[in-house]
Backbone bond lengths (Angstrom), bond angles and torsions (degrees), N, CA, C in turn:
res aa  C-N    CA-C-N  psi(-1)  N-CA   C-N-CA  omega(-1)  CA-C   N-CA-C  phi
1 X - - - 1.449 - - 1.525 110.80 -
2 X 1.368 120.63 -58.34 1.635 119.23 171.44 1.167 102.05 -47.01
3 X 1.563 146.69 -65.33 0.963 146.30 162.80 1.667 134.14 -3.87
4 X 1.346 92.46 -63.90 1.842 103.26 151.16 1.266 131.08 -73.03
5 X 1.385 120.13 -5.71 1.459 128.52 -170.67 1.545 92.03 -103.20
6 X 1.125 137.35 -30.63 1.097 155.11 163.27 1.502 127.32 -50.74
7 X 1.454 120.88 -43.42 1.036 161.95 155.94 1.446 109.78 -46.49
8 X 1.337 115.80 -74.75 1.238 154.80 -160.99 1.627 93.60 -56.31
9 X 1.524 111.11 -52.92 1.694 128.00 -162.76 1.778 96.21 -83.42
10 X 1.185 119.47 -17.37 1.435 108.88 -162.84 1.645 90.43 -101.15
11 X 1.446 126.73 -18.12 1.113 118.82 170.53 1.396 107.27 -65.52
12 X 1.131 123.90 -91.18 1.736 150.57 159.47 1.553 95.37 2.10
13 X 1.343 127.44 -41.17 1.343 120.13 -156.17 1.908 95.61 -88.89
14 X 1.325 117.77 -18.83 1.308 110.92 -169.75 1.690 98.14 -83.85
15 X 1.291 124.84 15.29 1.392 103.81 171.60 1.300 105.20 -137.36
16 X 1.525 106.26 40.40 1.490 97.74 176.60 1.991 93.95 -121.55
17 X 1.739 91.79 123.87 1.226 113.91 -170.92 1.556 109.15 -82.86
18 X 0.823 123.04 134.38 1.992 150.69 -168.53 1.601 97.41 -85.06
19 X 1.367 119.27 97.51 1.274 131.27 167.48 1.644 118.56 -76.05
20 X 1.095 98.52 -7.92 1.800 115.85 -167.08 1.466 101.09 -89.99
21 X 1.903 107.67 116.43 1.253 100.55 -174.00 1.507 136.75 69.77
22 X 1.141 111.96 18.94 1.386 132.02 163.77 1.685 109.61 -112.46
23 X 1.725 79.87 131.02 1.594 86.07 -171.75 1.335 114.18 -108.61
24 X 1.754 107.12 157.18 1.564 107.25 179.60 1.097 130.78 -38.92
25 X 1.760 127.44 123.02 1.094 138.55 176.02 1.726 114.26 138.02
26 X 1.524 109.61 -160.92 1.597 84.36 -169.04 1.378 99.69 -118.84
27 X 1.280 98.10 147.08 1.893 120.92 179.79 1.897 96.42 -119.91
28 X 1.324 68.93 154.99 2.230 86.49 -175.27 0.943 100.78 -145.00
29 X 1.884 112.34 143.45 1.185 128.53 -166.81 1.802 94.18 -148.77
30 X 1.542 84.08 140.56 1.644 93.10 -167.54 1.936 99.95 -105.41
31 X 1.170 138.15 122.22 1.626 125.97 149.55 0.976 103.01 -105.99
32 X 1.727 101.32 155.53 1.280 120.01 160.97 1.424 106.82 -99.89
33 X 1.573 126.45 143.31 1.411 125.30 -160.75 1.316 84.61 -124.82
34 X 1.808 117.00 137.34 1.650 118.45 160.63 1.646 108.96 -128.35
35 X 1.185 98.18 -148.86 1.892 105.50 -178.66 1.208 79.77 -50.37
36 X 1.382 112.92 -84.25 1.826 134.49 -136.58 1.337 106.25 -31.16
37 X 1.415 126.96 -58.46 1.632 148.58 165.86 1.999 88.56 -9.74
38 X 1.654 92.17 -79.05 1.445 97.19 -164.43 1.478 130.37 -71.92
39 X 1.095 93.13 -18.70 2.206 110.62 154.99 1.715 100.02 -53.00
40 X 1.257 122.98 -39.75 1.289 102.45 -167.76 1.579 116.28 -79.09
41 X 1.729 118.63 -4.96 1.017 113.41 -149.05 2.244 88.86 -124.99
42 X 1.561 108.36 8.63 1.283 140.52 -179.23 1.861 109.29 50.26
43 X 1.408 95.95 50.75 1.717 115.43 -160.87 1.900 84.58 -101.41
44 X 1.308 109.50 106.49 2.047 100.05 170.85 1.550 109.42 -111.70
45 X 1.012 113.40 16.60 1.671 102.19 176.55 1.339 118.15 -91.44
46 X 1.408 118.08 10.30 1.661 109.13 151.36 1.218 102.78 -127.06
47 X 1.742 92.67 122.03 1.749 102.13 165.39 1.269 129.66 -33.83
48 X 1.268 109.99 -56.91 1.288 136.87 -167.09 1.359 122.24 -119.41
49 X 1.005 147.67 132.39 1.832 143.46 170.59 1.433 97.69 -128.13
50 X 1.839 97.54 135.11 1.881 110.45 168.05 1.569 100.50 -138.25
51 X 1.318 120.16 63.86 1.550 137.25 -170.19 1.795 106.90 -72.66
52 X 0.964 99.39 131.23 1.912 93.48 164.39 1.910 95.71 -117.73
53 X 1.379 104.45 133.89 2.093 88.91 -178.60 2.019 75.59 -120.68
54 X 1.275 116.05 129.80 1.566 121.12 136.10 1.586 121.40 -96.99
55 X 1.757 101.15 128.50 1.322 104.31 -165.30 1.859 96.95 -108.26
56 X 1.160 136.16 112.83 1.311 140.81 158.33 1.154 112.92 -72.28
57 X 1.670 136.05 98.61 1.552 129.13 166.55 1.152 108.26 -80.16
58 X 0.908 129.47 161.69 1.527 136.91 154.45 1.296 123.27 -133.81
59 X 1.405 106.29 106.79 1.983 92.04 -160.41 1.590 85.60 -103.86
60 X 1.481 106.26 157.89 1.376 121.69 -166.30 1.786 89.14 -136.98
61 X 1.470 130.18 -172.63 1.014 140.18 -148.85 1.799 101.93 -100.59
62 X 1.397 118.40 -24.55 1.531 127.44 172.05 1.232 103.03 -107.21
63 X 1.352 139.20 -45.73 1.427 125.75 -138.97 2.121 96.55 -146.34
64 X 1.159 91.10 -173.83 1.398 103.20 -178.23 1.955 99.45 -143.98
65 X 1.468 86.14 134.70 1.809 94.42 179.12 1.312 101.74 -120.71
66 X 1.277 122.15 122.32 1.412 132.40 170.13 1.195 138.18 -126.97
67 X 1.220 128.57 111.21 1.758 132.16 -130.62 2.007 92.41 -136.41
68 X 1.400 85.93 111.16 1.447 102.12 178.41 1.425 121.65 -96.03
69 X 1.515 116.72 149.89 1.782 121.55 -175.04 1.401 96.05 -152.98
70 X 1.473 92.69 126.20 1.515 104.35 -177.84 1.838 105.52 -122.61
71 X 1.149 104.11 163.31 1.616 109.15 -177.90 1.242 107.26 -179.66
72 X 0.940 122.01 124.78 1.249 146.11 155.92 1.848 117.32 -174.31
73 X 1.163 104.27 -145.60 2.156 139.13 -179.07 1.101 127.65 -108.45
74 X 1.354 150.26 66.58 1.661 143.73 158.19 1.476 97.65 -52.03
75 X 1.611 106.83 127.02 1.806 111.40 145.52 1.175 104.74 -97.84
76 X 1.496 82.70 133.02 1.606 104.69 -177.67 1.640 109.04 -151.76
77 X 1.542 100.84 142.12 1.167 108.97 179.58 1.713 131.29 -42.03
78 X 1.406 140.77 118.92 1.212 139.40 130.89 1.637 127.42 4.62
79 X 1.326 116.91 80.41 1.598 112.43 -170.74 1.867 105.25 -63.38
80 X 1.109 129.80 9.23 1.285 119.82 -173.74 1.534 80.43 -137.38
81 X 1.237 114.56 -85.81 1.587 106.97 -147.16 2.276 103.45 -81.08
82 X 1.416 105.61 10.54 1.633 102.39 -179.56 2.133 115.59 40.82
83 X 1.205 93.02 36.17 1.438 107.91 -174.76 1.551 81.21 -106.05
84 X 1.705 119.32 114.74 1.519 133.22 157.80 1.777 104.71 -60.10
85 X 1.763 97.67 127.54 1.482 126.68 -177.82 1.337 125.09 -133.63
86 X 1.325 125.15 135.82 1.860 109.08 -178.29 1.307 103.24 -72.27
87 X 1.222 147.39 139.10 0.912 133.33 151.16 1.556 105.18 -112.53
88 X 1.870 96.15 148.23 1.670 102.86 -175.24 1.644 121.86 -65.37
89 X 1.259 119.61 103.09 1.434 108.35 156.96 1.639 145.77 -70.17
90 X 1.114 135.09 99.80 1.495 141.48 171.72 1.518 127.62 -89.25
91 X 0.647 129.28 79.24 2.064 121.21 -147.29 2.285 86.32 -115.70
92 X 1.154 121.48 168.54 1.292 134.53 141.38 1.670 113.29 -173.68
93 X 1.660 84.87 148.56 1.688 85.30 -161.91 2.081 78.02 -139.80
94 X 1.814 98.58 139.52 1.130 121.76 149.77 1.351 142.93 -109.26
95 X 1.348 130.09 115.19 1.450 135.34 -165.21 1.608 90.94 -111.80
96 X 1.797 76.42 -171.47 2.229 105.91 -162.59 1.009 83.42 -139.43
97 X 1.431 139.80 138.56 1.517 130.86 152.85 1.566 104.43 -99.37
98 X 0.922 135.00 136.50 1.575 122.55 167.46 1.386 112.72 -125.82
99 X 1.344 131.71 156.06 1.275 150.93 -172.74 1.783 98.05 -81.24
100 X 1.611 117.11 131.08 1.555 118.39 167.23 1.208 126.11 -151.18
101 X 1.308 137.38 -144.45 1.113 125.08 159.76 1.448 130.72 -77.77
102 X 1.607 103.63 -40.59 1.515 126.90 163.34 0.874 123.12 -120.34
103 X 1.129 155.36 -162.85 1.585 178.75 85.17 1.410 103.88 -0.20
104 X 1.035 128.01 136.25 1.640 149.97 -166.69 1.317 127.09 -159.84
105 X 1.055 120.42 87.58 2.096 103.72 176.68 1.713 89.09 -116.14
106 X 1.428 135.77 62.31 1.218 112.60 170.56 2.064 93.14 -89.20
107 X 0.795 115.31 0.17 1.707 106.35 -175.25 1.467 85.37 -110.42
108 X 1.357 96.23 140.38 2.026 112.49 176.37 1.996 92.73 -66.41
109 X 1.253 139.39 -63.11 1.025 143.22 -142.70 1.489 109.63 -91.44
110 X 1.733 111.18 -17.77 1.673 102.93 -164.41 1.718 91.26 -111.75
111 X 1.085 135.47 -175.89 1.718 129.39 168.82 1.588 82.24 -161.89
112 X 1.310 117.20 133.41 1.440 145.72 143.87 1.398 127.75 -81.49
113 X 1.570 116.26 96.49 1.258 128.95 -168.20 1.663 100.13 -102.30
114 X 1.569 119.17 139.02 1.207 102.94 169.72 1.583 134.59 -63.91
115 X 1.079 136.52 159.59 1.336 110.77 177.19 1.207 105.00 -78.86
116 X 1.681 124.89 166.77 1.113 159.63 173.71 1.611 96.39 87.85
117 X 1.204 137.84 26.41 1.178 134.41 -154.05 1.546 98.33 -107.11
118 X 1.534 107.58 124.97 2.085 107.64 -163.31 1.366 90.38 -116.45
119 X 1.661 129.30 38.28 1.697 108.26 162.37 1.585 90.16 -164.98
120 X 1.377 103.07 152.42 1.797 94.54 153.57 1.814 96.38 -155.88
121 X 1.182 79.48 151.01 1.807 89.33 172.83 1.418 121.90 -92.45
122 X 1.152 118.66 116.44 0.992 142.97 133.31 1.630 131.14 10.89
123 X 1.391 102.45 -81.15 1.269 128.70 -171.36 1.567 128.81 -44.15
124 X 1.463 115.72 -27.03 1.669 105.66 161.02 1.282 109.84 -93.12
125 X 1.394 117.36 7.77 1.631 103.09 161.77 1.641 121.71 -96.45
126 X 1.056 110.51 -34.48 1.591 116.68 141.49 1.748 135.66 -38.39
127 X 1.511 109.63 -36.46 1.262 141.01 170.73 1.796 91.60 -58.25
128 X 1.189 83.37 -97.00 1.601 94.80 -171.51 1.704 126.34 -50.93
129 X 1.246 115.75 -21.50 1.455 127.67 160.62 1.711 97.64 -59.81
130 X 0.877 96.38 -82.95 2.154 85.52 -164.08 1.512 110.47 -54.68
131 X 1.210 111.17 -30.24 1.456 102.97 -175.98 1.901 113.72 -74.07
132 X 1.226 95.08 -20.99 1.599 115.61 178.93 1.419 114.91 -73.29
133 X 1.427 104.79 -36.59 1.584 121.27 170.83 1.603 134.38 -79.78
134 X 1.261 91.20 9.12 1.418 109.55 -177.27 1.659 115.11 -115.95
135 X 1.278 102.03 127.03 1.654 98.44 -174.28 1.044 130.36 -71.05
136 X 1.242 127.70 154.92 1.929 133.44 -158.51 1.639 69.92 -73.65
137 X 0.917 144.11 -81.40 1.826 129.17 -129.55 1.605 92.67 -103.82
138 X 1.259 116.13 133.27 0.993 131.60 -162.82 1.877 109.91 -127.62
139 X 1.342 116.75 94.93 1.614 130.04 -146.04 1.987 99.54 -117.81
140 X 1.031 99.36 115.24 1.488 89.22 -175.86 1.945 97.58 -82.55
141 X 1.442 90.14 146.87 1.785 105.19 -174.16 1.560 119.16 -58.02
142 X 1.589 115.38 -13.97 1.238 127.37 -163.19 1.693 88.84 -90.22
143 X 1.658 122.98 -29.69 1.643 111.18 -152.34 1.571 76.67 -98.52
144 X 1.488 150.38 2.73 1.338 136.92 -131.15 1.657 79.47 -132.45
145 X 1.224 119.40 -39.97 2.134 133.65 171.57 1.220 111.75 -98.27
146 X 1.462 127.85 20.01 1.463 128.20 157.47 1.451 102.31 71.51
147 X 1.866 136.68 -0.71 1.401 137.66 -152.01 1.693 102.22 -102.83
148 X 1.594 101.19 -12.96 1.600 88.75 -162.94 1.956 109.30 -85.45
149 X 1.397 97.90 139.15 1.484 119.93 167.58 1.216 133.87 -79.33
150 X 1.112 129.96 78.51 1.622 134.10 -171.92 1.183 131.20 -117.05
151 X 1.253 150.00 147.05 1.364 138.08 -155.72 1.398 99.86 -92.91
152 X 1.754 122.84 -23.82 1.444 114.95 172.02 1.624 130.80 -91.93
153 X 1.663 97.91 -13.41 1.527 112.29 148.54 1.618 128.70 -46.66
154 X 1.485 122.27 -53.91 1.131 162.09 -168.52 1.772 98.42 -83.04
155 X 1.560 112.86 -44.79 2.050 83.02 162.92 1.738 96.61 -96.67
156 X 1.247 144.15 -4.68 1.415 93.65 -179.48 1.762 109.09 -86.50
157 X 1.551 106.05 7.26 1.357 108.78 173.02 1.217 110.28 -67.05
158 X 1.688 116.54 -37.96 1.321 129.93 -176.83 1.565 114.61 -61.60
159 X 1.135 114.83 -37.38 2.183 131.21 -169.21 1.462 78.16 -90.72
160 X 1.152 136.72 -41.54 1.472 104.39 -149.54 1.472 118.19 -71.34
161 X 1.768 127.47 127.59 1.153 133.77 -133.80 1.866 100.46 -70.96
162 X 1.570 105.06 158.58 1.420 101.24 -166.14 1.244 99.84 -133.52
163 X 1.586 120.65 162.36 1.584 116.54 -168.76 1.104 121.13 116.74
164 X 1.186 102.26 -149.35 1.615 114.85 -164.73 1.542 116.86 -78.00
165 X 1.916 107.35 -28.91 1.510 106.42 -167.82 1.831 104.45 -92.49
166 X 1.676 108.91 71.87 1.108 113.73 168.89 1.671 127.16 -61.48
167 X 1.341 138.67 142.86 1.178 116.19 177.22 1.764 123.41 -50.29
168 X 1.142 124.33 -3.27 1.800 119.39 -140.49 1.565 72.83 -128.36
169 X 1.603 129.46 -19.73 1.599 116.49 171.16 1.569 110.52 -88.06
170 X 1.462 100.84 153.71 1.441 101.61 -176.86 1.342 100.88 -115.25
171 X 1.254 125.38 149.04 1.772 145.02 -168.70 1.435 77.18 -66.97
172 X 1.814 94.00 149.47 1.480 93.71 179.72 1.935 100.57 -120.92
173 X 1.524 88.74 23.96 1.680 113.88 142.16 1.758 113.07 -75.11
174 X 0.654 109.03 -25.92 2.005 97.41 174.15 1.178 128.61 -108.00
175 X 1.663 102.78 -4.13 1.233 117.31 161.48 1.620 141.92 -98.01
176 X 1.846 84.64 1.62 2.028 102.13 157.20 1.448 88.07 -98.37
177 X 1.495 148.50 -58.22 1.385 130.10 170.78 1.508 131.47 -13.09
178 X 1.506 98.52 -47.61 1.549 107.91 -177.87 1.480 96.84 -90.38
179 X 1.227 144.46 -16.95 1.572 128.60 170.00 1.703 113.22 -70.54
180 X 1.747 95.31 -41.91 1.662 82.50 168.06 1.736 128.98 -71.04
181 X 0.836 109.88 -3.84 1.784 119.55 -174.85 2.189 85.98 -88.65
182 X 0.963 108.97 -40.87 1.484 104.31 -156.89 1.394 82.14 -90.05
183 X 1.203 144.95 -69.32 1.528 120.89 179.67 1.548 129.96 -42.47
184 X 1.233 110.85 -24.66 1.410 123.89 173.93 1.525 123.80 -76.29
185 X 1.414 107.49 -15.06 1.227 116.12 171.54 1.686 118.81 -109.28
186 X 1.637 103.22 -1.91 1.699 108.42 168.85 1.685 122.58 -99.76
């Protein structure tokens, strides 16, 4: 257990950016984001992560502006057919950091850092950028082009009912319905 807590801190610690001695203007910092990133934050719905995040700061004389771009692939499960797929990630998110008395993120866009404060992390804004950028329904491209091959595609082809009650036939239950409406009106 220390072991993972351990783990956990040596991740977290690689995205906390050094405000100390950085001078006005803009500095860029490139991560690469994988599973492990999101193990620390106990997020399992992508198999797989191949993230690139570029971070543009721009520190100015009050505040800090930091404008994020992400790109890469999460595999992630198939919400219909559970067939694992990359799907493309594109996410970007812009913040304000400002100097205060305390620490503050109740606003998504502004963050309240205390002053004298020479680091801040990064990392749940990265968190929540890709995970934010990813769509609630998650459709692999093969079931979306009729191309994909699956063994659970292939039985509900098998159950799916056969015969006479084609969609393009009509029950010939609604068609004594419609004789009584037409006798009722002669």
């Amino acid at each position: 257990m220390c072991a993972q807590i351990y783990i956990q801190m040596k991740i977290l610690k690689e995205y906390e950016v050094s405000l100390f001695g950085l001078k006005e203007g803009s500095h860029y910092f490139k991560y690469k984001i994988e599973k492990q990133f999101f193990e620390v934050f106990n997020y399992d719905e992508f198999l797989d992560v191949n993230v690139i995040v570029d971070l543009n700061l721009v520190k100015k004389s009050t505040l800090l502006e930091l404008h994020f771009l992400s790109k890469g692939a999460v595999n992630v499960a198939c919400d219909l057919t559970n067939e694992p797929f990359n799907m493309p990630i594109n996410g970007k998110l812009d913040m304000v950091v400002k100097f205060g008395g305390e620490f503050n993120d109740d606003n998504d866009e502004i963050i309240v850092i205390p002053h004298g404060s020479h680091q801040i992390n990064i990392a749940q804004y990265i968190y929540e950028m890709i995970v934010l950028a990813t769509p609630n329904k998650k459709i692999h491209p093969g079931v979306e082009e009729g191309t994909l091959q699956s063994d659970i595609l292939q039985k509900l082809e098998e159950l799916k009912p056969k015969g006479k009650n084609n969609l393009n036939e009509i029950d010939p239950r609604w068609e004594d319905l419609k004789k009584l409406l037409t006798d009722k009106n002669t």
